[in-house]
C-alpha positions in Angstrom: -7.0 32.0 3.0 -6.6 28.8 2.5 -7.5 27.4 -0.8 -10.2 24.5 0.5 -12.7 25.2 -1.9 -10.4 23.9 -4.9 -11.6 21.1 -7.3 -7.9 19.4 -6.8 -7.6 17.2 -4.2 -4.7 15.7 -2.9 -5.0 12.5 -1.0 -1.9 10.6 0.8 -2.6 6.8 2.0 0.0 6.1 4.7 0.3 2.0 3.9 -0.9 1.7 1.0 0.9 -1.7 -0.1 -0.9 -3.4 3.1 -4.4 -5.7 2.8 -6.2 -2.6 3.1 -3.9 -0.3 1.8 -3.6 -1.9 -1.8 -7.5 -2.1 -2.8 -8.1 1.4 -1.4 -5.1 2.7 -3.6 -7.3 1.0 -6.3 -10.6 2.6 -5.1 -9.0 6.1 -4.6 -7.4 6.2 -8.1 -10.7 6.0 -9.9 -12.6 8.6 -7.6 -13.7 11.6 -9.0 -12.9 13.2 -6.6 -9.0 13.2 -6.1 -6.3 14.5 -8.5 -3.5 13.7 -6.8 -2.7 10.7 -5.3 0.1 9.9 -3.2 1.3 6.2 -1.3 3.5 5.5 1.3 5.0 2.3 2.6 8.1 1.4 4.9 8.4 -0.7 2.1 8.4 1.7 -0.6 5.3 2.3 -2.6 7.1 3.2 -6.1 5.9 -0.7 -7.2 2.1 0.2 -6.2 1.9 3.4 -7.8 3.4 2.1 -11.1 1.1 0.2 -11.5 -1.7 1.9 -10.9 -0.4 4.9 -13.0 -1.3 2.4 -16.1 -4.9 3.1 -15.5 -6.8 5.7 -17.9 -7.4 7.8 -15.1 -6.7 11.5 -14.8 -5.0 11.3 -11.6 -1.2 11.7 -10.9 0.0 8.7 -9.1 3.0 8.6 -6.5 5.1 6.0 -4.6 7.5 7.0 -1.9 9.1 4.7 1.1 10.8 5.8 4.1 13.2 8.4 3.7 10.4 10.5 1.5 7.2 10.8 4.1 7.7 14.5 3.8 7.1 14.6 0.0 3.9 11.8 0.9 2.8 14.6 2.8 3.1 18.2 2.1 0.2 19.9 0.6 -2.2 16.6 1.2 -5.9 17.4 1.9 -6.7 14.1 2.9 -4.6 11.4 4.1 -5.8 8.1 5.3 -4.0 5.7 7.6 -4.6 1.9 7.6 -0.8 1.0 8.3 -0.6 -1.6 10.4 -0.9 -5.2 11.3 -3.9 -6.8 10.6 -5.6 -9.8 12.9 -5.0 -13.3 12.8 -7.3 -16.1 13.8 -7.5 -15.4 17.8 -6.4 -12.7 18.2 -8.1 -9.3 19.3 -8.0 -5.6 18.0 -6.3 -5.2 21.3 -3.6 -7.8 20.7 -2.4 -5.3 17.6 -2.3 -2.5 20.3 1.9 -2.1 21.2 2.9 -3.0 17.0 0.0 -0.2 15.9 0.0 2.2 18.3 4.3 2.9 17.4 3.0 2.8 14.0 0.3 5.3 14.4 2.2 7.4 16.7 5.0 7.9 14.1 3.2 8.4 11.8 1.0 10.9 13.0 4.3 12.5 13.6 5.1 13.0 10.3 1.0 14.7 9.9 1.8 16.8 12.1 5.6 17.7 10.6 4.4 18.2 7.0 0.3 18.1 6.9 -0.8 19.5 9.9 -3.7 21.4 7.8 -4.7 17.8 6.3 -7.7 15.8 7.3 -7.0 12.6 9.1 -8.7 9.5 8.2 -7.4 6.9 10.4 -8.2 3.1 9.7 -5.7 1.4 11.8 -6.9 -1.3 14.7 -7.4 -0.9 17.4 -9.6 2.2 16.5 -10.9 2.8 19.8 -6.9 3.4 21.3 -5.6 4.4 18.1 -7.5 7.8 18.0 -6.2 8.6 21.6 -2.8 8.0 20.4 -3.3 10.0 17.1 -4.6 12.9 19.4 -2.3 13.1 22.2 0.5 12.8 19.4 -1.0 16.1 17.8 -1.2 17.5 20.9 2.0 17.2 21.7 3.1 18.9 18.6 0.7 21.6 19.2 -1.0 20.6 16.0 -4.7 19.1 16.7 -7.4 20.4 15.8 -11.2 18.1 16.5 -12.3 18.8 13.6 -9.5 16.8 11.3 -9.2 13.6 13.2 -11.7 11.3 12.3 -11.5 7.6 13.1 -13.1 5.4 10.3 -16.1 3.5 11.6 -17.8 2.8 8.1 -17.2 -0.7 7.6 -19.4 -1.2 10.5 -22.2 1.1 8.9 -22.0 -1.1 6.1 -22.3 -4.2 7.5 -25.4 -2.9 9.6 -27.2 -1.8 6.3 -26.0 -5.2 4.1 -27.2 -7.4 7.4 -30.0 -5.7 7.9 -30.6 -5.9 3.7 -30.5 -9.5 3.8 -32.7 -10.3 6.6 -36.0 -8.4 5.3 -35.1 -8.1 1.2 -34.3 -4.5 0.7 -31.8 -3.4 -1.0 -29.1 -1.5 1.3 -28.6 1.4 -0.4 -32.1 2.2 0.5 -31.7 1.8 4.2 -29.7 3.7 6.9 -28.6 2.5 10.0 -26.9 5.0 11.8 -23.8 3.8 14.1 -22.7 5.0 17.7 -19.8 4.6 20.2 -16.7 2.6 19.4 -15.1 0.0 16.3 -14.8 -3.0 18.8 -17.0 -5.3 20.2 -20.0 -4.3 22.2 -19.0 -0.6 22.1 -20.3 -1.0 18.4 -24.0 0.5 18.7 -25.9 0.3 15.8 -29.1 1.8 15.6 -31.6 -0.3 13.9 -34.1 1.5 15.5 -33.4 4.5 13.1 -34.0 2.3 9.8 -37.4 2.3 9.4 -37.7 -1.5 9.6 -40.0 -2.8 11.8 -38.1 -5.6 13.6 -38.5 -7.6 16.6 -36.7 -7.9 19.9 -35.0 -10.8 18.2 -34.1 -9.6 14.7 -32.2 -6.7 16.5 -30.1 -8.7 19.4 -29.7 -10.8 15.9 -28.3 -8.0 13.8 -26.1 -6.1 16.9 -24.4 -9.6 17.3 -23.7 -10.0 13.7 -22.4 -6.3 13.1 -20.3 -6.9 15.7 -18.6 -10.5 15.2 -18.3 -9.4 11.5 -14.8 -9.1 11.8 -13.8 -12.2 13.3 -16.0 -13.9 11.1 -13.5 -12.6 8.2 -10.5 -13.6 9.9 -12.0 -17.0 10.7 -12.5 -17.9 7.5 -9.2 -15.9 6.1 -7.7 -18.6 8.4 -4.7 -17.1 8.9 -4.8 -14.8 5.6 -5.9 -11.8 7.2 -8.6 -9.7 8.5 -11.5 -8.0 6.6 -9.7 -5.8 3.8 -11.4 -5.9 0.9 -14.8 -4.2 2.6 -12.8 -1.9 4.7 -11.3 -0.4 1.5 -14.4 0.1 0.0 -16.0 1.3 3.4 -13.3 3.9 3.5 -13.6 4.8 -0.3 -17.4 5.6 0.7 -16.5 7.8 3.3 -13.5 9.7 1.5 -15.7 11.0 -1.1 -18.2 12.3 1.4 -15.0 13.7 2.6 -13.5 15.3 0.0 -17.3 16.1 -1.2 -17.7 18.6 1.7 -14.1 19.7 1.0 -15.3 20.9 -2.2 -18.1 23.1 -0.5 -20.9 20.5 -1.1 -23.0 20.5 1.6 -25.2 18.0 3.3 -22.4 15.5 3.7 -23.0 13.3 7.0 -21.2 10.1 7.8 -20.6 7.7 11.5 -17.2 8.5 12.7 -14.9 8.3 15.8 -14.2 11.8 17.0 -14.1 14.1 19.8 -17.8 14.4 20.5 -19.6 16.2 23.2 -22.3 13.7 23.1 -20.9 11.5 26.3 -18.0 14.4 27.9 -16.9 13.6 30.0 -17.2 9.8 30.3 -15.4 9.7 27.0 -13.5 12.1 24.6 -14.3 10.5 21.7 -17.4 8.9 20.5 -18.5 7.5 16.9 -21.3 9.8 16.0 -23.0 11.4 13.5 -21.2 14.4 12.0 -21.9 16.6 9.6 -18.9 17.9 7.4 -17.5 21.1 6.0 -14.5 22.1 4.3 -12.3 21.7 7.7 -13.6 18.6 8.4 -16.0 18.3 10.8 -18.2 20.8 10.8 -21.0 19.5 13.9 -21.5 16.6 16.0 -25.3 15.8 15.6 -27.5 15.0 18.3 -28.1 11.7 19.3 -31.3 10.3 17.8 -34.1 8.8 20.2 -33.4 5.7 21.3 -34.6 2.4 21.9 -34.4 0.4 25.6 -32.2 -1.8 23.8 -30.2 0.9 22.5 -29.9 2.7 25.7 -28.9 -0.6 27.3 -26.2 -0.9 24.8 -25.0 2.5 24.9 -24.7 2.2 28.8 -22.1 -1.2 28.3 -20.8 0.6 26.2 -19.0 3.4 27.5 -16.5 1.6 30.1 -15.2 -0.5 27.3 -14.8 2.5 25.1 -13.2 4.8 28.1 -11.0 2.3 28.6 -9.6 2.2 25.3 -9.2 5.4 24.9 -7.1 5.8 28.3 -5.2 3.4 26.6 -4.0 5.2 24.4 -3.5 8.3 26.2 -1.1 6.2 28.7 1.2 5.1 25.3 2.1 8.5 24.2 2.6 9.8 28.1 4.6 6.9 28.8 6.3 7.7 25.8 7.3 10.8 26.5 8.6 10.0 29.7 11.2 7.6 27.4 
């Protein structure tokens, strides 16, 4: 069996000398939760992790580069991908879809190689394509399993609950604002209707637009500098630890993420839900909470969008293959 219940944790970060990859190295070396931690970079990752090994921290710190993603791999519990170009002032998550999706695809590769037991956050734009590719790349090695890929949709969570914190005064820790569908756009459905905030008609069309222009509101004003890092990082810190929480055996761990959810089969594969985690990963796709008109409306546009990212991706690796 398996030894999942162990205290020591070993997490990989496939990037981690990127915009997102650098401050989540920093967030992941001072969580209680991880042991080991080990960082990966095309460009070699020995600089980042000597640094961070300076820290007071009890937690064994690793840099490899190319010719060692094996020894970034083997024996991970966790790894977490945000390799990858990040936006620039016009452009879309799509326009980062031919450079990302070779990145994700090889190294997904390497997962499957020398973790195919790890859990797989991945971070990487375009999220709504990237998990396709991430999938049918498992798949191909006859190595996925549902319940370890999970597409990171938290930043969006946390932009709903710090909006939503700013418009009526309470602090966001406090609320919850559950997220459905995709990471682009309007397949970003966040339910307000599940905070417990009375809010108008207004306040919510409001909120939606905000949660979902977020991002280019980073890059706007990164002009040129990059896209929204910093809260990404700590979005995906959050999540981790609920992650490696429930890898622990601690139960009641429930996060938003893209994964292949029976909620909308067969419109779509995958679908940012609610999921409850265990110590494979995910452990059940919760129901969909009631919804509001607004929120069905939503949901409806929606789905095309978020089908045809998706396909998308599947078409990459398939026309890949046929390379």
């Amino acid at each position: 069996m398996r030894a999942t219940l162990s205290l020591f944790k070993s997490v990989t970060i496939l990037g981690s000398s990127g915009n997102i990859g650098q401050p989540l190295s920093l967030a992941m070396v001072q969580s209680p939760h991880v042991t080991d931690l080990r960082l990966y970079d095309r460009s070699d990752a020995s600089g980042i992790a000597a640094d961070l090994s300076h820290m007071p921290v009890p937690v064994r710190v690793r840099g490899f580069g190319p010719r060692d993603l094996d020894k970034a791999l083997k024996g991970a519990d966790l790894v977490l991908i945000p390799a990858g170009l990040s936006r620039k002032p016009g452009m879309t998550r799509d326009d980062l879809f031919n450079t990302n999706a070779l990145t994700v695809e090889e190294l997904t590769l390497g997962v499957a190689q020398y973790a195919p037991n790890a859990i797989i956050g991945l971070i990487t734009n375009p999220l709504n394509s990237m998990i396709s590719v991430a999938a049918e790349t498992l798949r191909r090695k006859g190595v996925f399993d549902p319940r370890k890929l999970l597409g990171v949709t938290a930043l969006d969570v946390i932009r709903a609950r710090t909006f939503l914190s700013n418009m009526v005064g309470i602090n966001a820790s406090e609320l919850r604002v559950p997220l459905i569908g995709g990471h682009s756009g309007q397949t970003i459905v966040p339910l307000f209707s599940q905070s417990g905030i009375a809010l108008s008609a207004q306040q919510i069309e409001f909120l939606t637009h905000r949660v979902r222009r977020g991002g280019d509101d980073v890059v706007r004003a990164k002009a040129g500098a990059g896209s929204a890092s910093l809260t990404m990082a700590y979005a995906s810190a959050k999540w981790s630890a609920s992650v490696l929480r429930a890898l622990k055996g601690d139960r009641g761990m429930v996060e938003c993420s893209l994964v292949k959810s029976p909620l909308m089969e067969p419109k779509v594969e995958f679908f940012a839900s609610l999921i409850a985690l265990g110590t494979e990963g995910v452990e059940r796709v919760l129901p969909l909470p009631p919804l509001s008109p607004y929120e069905e409306e939503q949901l409806d546009r929606c789905l095309p969008d978020l089908e045809m990212n998706i396909r998308k991706g599947v078409e990459f690796v398939a026309s890949r293959q046929q390379q």
